[in-house]
C-alpha positions in Angstrom: 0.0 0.0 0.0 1.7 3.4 -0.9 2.2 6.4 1.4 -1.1 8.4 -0.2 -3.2 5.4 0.3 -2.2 5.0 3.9 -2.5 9.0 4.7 -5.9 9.2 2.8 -7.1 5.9 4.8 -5.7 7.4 8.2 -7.6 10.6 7.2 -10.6 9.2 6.4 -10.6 6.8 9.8 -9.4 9.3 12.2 -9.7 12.5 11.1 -12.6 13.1 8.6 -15.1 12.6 11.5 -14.1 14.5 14.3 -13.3 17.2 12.0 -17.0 17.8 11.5 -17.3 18.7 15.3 -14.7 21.7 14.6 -17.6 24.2 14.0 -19.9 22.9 17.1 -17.4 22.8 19.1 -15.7 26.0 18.3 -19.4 28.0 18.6 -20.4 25.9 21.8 -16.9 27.4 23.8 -17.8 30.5 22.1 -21.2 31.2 23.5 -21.2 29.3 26.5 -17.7 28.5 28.4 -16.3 31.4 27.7 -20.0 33.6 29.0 -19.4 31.1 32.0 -15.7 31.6 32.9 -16.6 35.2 32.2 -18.9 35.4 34.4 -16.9 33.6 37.7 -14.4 37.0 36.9 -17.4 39.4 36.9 -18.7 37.8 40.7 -15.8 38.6 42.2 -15.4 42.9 40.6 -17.7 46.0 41.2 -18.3 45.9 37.2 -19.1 49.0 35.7 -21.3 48.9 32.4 -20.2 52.7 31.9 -16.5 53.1 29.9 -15.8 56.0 32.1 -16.2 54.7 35.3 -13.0 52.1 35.9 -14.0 48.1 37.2 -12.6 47.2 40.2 -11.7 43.9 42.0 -13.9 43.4 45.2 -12.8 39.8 46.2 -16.1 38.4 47.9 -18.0 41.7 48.4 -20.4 41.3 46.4 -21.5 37.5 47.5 -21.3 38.6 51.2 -23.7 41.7 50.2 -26.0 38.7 48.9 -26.0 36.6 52.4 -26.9 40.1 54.3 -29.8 41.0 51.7 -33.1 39.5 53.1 -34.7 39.6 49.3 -31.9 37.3 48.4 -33.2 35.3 51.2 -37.3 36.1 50.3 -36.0 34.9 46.3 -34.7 31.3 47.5 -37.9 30.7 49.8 -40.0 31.4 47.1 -38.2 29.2 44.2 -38.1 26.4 47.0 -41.6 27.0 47.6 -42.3 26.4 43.8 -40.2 23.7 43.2 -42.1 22.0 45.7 -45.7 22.7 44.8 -44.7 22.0 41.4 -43.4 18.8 42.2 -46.3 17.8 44.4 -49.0 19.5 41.6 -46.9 19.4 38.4 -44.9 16.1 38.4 -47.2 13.2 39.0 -50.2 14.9 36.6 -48.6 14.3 33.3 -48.1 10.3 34.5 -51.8 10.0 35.0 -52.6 11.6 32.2 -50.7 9.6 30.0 -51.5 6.2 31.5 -55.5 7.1 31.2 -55.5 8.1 27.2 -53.2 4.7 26.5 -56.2 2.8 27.8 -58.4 5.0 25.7 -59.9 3.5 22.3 -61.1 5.9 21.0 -60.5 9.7 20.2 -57.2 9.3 21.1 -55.9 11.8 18.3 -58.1 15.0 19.7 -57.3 14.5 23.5 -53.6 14.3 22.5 -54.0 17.1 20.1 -56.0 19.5 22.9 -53.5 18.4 25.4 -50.4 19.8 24.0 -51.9 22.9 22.5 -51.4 24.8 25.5 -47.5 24.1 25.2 -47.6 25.7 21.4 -48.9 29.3 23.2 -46.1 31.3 23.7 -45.7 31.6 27.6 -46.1 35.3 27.8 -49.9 35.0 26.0 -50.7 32.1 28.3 -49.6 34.6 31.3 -51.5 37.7 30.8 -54.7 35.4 29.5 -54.5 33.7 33.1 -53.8 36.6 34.6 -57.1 37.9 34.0 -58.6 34.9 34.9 -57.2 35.2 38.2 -58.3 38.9 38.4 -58.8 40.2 41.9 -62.2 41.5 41.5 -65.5 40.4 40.8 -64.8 40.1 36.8 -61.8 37.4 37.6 -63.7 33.8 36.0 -62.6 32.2 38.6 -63.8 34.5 41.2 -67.0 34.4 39.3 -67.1 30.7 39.5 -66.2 30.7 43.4 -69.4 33.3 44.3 -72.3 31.5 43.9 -70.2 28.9 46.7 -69.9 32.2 48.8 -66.2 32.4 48.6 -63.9 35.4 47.5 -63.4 37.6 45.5 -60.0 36.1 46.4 -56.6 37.7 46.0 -54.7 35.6 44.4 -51.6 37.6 44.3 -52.0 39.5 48.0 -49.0 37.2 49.3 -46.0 35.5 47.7 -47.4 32.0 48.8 -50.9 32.8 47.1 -49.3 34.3 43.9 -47.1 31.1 44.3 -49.4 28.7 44.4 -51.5 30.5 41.4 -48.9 30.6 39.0 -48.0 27.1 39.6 -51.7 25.6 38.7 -51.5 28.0 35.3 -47.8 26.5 34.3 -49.2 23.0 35.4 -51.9 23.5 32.9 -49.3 24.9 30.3 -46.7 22.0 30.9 -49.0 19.2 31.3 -49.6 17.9 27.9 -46.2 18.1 26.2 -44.9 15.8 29.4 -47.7 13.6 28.8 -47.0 12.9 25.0 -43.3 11.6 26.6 -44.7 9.4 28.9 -47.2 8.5 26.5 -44.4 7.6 24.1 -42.7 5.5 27.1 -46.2 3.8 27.6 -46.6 2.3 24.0 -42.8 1.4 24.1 -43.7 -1.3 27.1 -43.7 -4.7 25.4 -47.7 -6.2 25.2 -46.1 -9.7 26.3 -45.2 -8.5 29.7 -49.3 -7.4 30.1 -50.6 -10.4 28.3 -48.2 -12.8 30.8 -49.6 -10.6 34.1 -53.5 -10.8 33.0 -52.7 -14.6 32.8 -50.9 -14.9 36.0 -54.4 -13.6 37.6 -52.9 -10.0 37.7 -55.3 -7.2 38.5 -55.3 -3.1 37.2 -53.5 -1.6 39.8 -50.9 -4.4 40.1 -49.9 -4.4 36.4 -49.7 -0.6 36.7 -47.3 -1.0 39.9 -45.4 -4.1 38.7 -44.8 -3.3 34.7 -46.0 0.6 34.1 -44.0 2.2 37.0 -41.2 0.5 36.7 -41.0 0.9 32.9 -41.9 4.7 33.1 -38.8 5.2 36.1 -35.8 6.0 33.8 -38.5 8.4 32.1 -39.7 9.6 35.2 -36.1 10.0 36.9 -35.1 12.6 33.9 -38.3 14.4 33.9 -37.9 14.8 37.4 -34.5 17.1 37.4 -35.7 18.6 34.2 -38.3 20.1 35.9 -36.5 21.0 38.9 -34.0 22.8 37.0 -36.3 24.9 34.8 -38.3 25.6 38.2 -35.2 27.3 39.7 -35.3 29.5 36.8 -39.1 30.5 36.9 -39.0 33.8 35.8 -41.7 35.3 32.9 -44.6 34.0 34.8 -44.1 35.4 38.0 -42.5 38.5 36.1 -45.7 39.2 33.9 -48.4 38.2 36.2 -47.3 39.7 39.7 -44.9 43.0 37.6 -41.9 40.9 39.3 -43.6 41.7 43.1 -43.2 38.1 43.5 -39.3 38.1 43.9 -37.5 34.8 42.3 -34.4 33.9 42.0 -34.4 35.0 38.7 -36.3 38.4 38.8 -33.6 39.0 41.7 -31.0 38.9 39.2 -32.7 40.8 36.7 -33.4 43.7 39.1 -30.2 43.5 40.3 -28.4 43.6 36.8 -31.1 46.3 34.9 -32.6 48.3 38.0 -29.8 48.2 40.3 -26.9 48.5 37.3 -25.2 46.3 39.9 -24.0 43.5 37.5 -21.2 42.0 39.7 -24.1 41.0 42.7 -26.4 39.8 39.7 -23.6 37.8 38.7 -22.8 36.4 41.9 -26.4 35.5 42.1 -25.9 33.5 38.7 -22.8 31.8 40.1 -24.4 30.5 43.1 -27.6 29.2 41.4 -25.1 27.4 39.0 -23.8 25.9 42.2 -26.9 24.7 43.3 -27.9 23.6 40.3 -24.9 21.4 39.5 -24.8 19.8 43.0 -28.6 19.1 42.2 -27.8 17.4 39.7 -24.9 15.4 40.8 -26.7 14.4 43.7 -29.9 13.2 41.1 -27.1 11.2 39.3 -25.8 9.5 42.2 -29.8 8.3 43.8 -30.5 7.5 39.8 -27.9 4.5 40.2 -28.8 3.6 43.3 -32.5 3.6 43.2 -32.9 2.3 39.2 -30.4 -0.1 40.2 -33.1 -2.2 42.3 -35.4 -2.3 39.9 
């Protein structure tokens, strides 16, 4: 074999491929490792958006400004507050949807199709439509819907936990149906033998659905689980167009910081810690994954 055969060979083997990646790879350092490392410098300077006025090295001013600012506290109790009713409201919704329209015969392409349309709707529509809906006064629906049972009119948005709670039952119903067509996916993956083999073995509803659906949905379930926990953490247009950012987040904490306050090194410090939390979430899902998928 000659020396051009061999180089083109070795090229084509070794090289060709990975070449491809270049590009990606080049753009993905770009726009986000380089924003990130960026960012760690920022967190630690008083950064100063204006030319004339100089940036200065603070050391760990700004993240010990965060840990004596009680909104920085009021933002974290309020995410953790969300990810929790979202979890208890938002996570287990989608599973039972899915489960009852794979048992439905019919209509199946309409009830999928009017599930997911809220997802389509941009989320700043879907926000200012339910935000009338949940209008204070006695034109809210839902207010007119609770008077003839002699409640309200309720303010839905008079306390962070109420506003909370509100906005957690409008992204339930926005997140709902594009969950469901996963799990609905994961559903009609599940083998027919392993149903057909229960129902002979005298299995009944509920113990095929804890025996063969659970455990088949878990690796579905488990990823879904710190997706949602992750995008919770960074709630920010509902709560910013339905309560005008009164609600504080962690995420309209940062933004006031950064474009009200023009103080972009605390904003950034804000950023760093939730990437932080976020990571050791997520190392900490990664670990339970392999030890609770493991027994199953």
């Amino acid at each position: 074999m000659s020396p051009k055969i061999r180089i083109r060979e070795f090229y084509n083997r070794r090289i060709a491929g990975p070449s491809f990646l270049i590009p990606a790879i080049f753009f993905f350092v770009l726009f986000s490792w380089i924003p990130i490392l960026w960012s760690v410098v920022i967190s630690f300077q008083n950064y100063s958006v204006n030319p004339n006025i100089p940036t200065t090295f603070v050391g760990l001013e700004n993240y010990k400004y965060l840990f004596g600012d009680r909104f920085f506290y009021a933002a974290w109790r309020n995410v953790l507050l969300f990810v929790g009713l979202a979890l208890l409201i938002g996570y287990i919704i989608p599973v039972i949807l899915a489960i009852l329209l794979n048992e439905t015969r019919h209509a199946r392409g309409p009830l999928r199709l009017g599930y997911y349309l809220p997802s389509i709707l941009p989320v700043v529509v879907i926000s200012l439509i339910w935000k009338y809906l949940y209008y204070p006064g006695k034109g809210g629906l839902f207010n007119m819907m609770l008077r003839p049972l002699g409640i309200g009119p309720v303010e839905w948005f008079y306390t962070d936990s109420m506003a909370i709670f509100a906005i957690v039952i409008m992204a339930t119903w926005r997140g709902a149906g594009s969950t469901m067509i996963i799990y609905l996916a994961a559903l009609q993956g599940i083998p027919s033998q392993l149903y057909e083999a229960a129902e002979i073995d005298g299995a009944g509803l509920w113990q095929r659905l804890w025996h063969i659906t659970i455990p088949q949905l878990l690796p579905i379930m488990s990823i879904i689980l710190i997706l949602q926990v992750i995008a919770t953490f960074k709630v920010f247009a509902e709560p910013f167009i339905m309560t005008k950012g009164k609600t504080m987040t962690i995420m309209i904490y940062i933004y006031e910081k950064a474009f009200h306050s023009i103080n972009m090194g605390v904003a950034t410090a804000m950023s760093m810690i939730l990437f932080i939390v976020l990571v050791l979430l997520s190392l900490a899902y990664f670990y339970l994954q392999k030890k609770v998928l493991s027994k199953f």
